[in-house]
C-alpha positions as CSV (number, residue, x, y, z in Angstrom):
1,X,19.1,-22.8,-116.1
2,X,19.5,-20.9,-113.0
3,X,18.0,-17.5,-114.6
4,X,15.1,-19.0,-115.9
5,X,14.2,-20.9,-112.6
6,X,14.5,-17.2,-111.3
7,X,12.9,-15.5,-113.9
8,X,10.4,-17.9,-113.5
9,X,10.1,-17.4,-109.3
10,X,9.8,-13.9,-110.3
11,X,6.4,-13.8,-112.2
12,X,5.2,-16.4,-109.7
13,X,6.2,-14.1,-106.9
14,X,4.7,-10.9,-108.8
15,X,1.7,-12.8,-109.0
16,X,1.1,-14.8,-106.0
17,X,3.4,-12.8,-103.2
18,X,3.6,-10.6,-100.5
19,X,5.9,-8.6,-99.2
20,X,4.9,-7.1,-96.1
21,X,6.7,-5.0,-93.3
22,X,5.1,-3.5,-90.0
23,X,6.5,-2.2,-86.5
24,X,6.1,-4.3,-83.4
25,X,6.6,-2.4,-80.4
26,X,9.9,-1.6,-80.5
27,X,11.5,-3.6,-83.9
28,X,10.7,-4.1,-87.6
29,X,8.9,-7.0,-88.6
30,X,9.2,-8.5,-92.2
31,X,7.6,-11.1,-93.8
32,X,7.6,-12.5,-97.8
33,X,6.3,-15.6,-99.9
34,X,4.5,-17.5,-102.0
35,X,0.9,-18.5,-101.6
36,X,-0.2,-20.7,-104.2
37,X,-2.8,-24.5,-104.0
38,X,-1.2,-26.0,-106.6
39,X,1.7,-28.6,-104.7
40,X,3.6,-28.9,-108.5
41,X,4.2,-25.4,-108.4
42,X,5.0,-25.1,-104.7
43,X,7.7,-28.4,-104.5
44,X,9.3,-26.3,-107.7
45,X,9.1,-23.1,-105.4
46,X,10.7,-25.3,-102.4
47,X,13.5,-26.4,-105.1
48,X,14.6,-23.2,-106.1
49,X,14.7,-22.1,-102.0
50,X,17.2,-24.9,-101.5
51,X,19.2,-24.8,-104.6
52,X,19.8,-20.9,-103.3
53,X,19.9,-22.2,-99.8
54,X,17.7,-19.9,-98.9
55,X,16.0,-20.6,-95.4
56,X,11.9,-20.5,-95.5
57,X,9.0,-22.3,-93.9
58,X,5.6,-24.0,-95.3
59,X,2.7,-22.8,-93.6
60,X,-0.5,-24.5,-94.7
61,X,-3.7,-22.2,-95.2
62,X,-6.6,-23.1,-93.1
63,X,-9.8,-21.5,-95.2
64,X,-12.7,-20.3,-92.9
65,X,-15.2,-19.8,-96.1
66,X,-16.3,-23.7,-96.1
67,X,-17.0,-22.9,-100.3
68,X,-13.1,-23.4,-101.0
69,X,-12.1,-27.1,-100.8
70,X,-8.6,-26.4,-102.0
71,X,-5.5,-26.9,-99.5
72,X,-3.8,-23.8,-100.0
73,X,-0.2,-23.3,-98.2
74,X,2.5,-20.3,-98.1
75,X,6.2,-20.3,-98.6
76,X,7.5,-17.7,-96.0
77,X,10.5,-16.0,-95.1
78,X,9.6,-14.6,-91.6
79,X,12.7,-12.6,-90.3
80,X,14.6,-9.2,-91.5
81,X,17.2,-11.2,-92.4
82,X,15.7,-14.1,-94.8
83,X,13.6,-11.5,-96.4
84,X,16.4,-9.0,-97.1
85,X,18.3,-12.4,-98.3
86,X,15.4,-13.3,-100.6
87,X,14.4,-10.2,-102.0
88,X,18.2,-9.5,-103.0
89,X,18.0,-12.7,-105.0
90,X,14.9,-12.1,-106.9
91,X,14.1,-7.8,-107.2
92,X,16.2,-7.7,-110.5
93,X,13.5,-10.6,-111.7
94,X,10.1,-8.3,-110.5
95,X,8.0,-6.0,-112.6
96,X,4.8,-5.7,-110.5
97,X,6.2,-6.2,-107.1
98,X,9.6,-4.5,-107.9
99,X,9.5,-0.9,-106.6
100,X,7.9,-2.2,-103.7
101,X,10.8,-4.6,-103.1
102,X,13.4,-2.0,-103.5
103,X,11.8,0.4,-100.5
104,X,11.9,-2.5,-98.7
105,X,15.0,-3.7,-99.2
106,X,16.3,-0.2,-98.5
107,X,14.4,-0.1,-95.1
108,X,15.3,-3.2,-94.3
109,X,19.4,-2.0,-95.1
110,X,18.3,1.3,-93.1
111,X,17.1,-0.6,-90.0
112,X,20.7,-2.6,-90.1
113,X,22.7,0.4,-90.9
114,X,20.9,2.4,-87.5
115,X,20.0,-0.2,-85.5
116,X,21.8,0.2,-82.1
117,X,24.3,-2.4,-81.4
118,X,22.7,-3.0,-77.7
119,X,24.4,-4.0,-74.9
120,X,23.9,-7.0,-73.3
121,X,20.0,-7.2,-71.8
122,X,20.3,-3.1,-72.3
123,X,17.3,-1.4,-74.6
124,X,17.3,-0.8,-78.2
125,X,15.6,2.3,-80.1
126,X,12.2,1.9,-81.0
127,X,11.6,1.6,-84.7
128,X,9.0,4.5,-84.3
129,X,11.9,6.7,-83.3
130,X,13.0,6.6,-86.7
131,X,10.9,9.4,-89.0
132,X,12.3,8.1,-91.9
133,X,11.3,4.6,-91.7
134,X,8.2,5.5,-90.5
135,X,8.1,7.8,-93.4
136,X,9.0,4.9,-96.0
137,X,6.3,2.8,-94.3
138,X,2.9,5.1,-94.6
139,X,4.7,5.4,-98.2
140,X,4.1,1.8,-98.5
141,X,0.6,2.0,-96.8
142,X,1.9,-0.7,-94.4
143,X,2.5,1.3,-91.6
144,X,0.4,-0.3,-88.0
């Protein structure tokens, strides 16, 4: 049961998800999820999270265009961590969505693997320091 919940995440995610990473000023910033208006298939989305206790948030979707009456929300991981955690889970279930998730699951392993272990309150490299990254990221037409 647990492969077809996750094969199941996975067209959902190829579908309706996003996997996005850009550069703050000096760190990575990753976010993933789900966008979807239909709350069956979102409380199932929320299920499978929690049975993989993986952590997320619901966002709901305020629409400016007055023409959609539909509540919309997103299920989000918002942090290098929980979207490294996330994507490792579910890239094996991806078609449409799954080179995409492998670059950035192997930036994501980069930044950990060079990221300065900092010092108390002392600086860390800039994530523009790094040509490779910043390299993987035009790549992914993501970079800002």
């Amino acid at each position: 049961e647990r492969r077809e919940r996750l094969l199941w995440l996975g067209v959902l995610f190829d579908g309706e998800g996003h996997i996005s990473l850009r550069m703050g000023r000096r760190q990575l910033i990753a976010n993933a999820g789900i966008t979807n208006t239909d709350v069956t298939t979102l409380k199932e989305v929320v299920s499978i999270f929690e049975a993989l206790q993986l952590p997320y948030r619901v966002n709901e979707i305020t629409r400016i265009d007055a023409r959609h009456k539909k509540r919309c929300w997103q299920v989000v991981f918002g942090s290098l961590k929980r979207v490294r955690e996330f994507l490792l889970v579910i890239e094996p279930f991806l078609i449409g969505k799954k080179e995409r998730a492998q670059v950035v699951l192997s930036v994501i392993e980069h930044r950990y693997a060079t990221m300065d272990k900092r010092p108390a309150l002392g600086p860390r490299n800039s994530v523009k320091d790094d040509s490779w990254l910043v390299e993987q990221l035009e790549g992914l037409k993501i970079y800002r």
